[in-house]
N, C-alpha and C positions, 0 to 999 in steps of 0.2 A: 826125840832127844832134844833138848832145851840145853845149850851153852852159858854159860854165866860168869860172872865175877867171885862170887862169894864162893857159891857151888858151881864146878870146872861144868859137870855137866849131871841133868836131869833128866834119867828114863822114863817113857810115858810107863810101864809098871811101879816106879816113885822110886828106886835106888838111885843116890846120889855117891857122885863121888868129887870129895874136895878137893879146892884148888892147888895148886902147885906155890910151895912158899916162896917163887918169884912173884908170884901173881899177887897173893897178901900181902906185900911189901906196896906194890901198886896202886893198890886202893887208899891207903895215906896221902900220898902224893896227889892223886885224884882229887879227893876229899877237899883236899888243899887248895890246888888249882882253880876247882869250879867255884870255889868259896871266894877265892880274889876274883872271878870274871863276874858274880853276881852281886860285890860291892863295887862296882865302876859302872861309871856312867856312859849308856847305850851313844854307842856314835864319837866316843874319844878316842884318841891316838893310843892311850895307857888301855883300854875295852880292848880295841884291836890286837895289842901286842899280846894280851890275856887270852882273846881267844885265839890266837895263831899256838902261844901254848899248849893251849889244853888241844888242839887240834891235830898237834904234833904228839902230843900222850895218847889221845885217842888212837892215832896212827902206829905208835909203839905196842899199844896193848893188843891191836887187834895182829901183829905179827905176832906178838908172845902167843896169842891164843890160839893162831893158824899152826903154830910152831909145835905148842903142847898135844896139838888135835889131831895130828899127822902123824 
C-alpha cells in the first residue's frame, strides 16, 4: 500500500482510491508555499521564515493523512 497526495492510497493489485476533499484543497496551498521557498535566496532571514512554513504545512498534512488513515 503506497500513501499519497493526489491518490490517498495505492494497492500493490493497482486499485486506488482518491484523496479526501480536505487533502485537495492542500495541495494549492503547498504548490504555493514551495514556490515562495524556491524564489528566496539560500541562507536569508525571509528563506528561513519560508521554510519554517512549508515545514509547519508539512507537519499539518502529515496529521491530516495519519488522521484519514486511521
Amino acid at each position: 500500500m503506497d500513501l499519497g497526495i493526489k491518490t490517498f492510497a495505492t494497492f500493490s493489485d493497482g486499485t486506488k482510491i482518491d484523496a479526501p476533499k480536505p487533502l485537495k484543497k492542500h495541495i494549492k496551498r503547498y504548490r504555493k508555499l514551495s514556490k515562495s521557498l524556491s524564489k528566496k535566496t539560500k541562507g536569508s532571514k525571509r528563506y528561513e521564515k519560508a521554510r519554517l512554513k512549508v515545514a509547519k504545512f508539512h507537519a499539518k498534512l502529515k496529521d491530516t493523512l495519519d488522521r484519514f488513515s486511521a
